[in-house]
C-alpha positions in Angstrom: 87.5 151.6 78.6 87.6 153.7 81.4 86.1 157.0 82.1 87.9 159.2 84.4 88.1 163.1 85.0 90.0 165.3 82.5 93.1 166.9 83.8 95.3 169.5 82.0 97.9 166.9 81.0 94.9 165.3 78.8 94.6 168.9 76.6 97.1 167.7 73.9 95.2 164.4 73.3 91.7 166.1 73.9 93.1 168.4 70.8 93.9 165.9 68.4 90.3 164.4 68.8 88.3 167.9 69.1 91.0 169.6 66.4 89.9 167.9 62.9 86.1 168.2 63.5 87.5 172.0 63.4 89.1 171.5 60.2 87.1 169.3 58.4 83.4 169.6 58.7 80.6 171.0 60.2 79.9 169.2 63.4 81.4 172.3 65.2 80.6 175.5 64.1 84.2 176.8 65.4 86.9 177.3 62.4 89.7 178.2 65.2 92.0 175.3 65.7 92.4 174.5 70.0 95.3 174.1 71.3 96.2 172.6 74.0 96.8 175.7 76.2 93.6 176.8 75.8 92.0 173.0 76.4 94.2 172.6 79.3 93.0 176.0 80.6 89.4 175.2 80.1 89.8 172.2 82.4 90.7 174.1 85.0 88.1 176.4 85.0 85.1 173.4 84.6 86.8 171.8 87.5 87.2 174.8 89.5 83.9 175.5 89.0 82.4 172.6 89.6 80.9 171.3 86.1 82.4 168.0 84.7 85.0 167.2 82.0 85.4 163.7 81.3 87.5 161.7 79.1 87.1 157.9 77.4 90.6 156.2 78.1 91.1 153.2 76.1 94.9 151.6 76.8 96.1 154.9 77.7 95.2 157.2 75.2 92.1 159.4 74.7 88.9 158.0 72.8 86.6 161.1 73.5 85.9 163.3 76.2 82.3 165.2 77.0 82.2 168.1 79.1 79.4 170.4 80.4 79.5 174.8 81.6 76.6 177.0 82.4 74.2 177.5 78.9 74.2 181.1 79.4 75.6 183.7 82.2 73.7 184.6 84.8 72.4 183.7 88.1 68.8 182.5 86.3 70.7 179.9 83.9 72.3 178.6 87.1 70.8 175.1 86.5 70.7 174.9 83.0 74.0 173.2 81.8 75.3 172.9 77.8 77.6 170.2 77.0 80.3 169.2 74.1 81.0 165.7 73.6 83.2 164.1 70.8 84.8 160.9 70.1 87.7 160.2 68.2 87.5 158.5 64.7 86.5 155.0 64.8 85.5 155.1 68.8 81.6 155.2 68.0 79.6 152.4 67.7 81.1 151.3 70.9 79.1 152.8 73.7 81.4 155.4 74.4 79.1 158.6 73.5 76.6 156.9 75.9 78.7 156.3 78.7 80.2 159.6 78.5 76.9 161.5 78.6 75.3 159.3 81.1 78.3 159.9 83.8 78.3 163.7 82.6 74.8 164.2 83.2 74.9 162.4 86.5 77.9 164.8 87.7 75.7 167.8 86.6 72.3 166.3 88.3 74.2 165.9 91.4 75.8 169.3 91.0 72.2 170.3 90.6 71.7 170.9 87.3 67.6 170.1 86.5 68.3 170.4 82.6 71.6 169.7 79.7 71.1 171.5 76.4 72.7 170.2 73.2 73.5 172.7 70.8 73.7 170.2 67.4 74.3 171.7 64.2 72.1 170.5 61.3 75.0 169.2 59.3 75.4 166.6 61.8 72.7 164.3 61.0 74.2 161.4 63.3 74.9 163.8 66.3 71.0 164.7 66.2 70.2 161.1 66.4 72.8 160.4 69.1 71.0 162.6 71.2 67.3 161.3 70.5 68.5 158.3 71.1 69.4 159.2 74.8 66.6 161.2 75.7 67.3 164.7 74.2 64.2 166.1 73.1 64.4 169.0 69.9 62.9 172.3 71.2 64.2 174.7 68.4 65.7 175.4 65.1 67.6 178.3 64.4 68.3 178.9 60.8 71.3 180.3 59.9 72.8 181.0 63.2 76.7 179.8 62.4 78.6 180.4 59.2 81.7 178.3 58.4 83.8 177.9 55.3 81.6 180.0 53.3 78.4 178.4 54.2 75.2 178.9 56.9 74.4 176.7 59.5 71.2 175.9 61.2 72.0 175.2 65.1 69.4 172.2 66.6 68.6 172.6 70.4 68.3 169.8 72.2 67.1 169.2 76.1 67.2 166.9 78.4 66.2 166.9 82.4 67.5 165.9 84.6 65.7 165.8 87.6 62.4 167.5 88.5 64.1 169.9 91.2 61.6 171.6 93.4 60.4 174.9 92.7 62.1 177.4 95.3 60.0 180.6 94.4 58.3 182.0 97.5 54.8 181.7 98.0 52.3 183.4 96.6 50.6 186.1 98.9 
């Protein structure tokens, strides 16, 4: 396995692992299918702005990818990142998710990121343990925040720092 940057001609195979958690459950709270126009679009703008997308190549093809953009807009959320990670079917178990999120976080840290913020949704049991697992920490619940194939979805946030960057604020007078 070798983990490598994402580049546009990855957005077909980055869809057909990202397209049927779309389609058939409720990791993502999304119901619109990607394709790979819009993937291969979104690679360009995390590169040109400097955030990470990363894919898991195994022989060639794509086993997962994670990738990381500002949580919210604004010059305030500025070090605050969010990131997406999935891995195909039958690449867990592996150490895959891990070394995905551990390079992405790095990337972000030395970007300088001080926090990453998983949004989880509460249907994904596994995906909320993935993330304790590597240091993610729960800070909220938000009941019924998505709604997808005719049902309401409580979204988990999840944080993480990384680093313990100074604080710039002037001084006090």
């Amino acid at each position: 396995m070798t983990l490598r940057p994402a580049t546009p001609d990855d957005a077909a195979a980055i869809a057909a692992v990202w397209n049927p958690f779309i389609r058939e459950g409720f990791v993502t709270f999304n119901s619109a299918l990607k394709p790979p126009a819009e993937i291969a679009a979104l690679i360009q703008a995390r590169t040109a702005a400097g955030h990470g997308f990363l894919v898991a190549d195994e022989n060639g093809a794509v086993a997962g990818f994670a990738t990381y953009g500002q949580f919210r807009a604004g010059v305030g959320y500025a070090h605050t990142m969010e990131h997406t990670i999935l891995l195909a079917p039958g690449a867990g178990g592996r150490g895959l998710g891990r070394a995905l999120m551990a390079a992405l976080e790095d990337h972000a840290a030395a970007a300088g990121a001080q926090s990453m913020i998983a949004g989880v949704s509460a249907a994904n049991p596994p995906g909320i343990a993935f993330h304790a697992a590597i240091g993610y920490a729960e800070r909220a619940r938000l009941p019924q925040v998505g709604f997808k194939a005719g049902r309401w979805l409580d979204l988990v946030l999840m944080q993480k720092m990384l680093s313990a960057a100074p604080d710039t604020a002037p001084a006090a007078r």
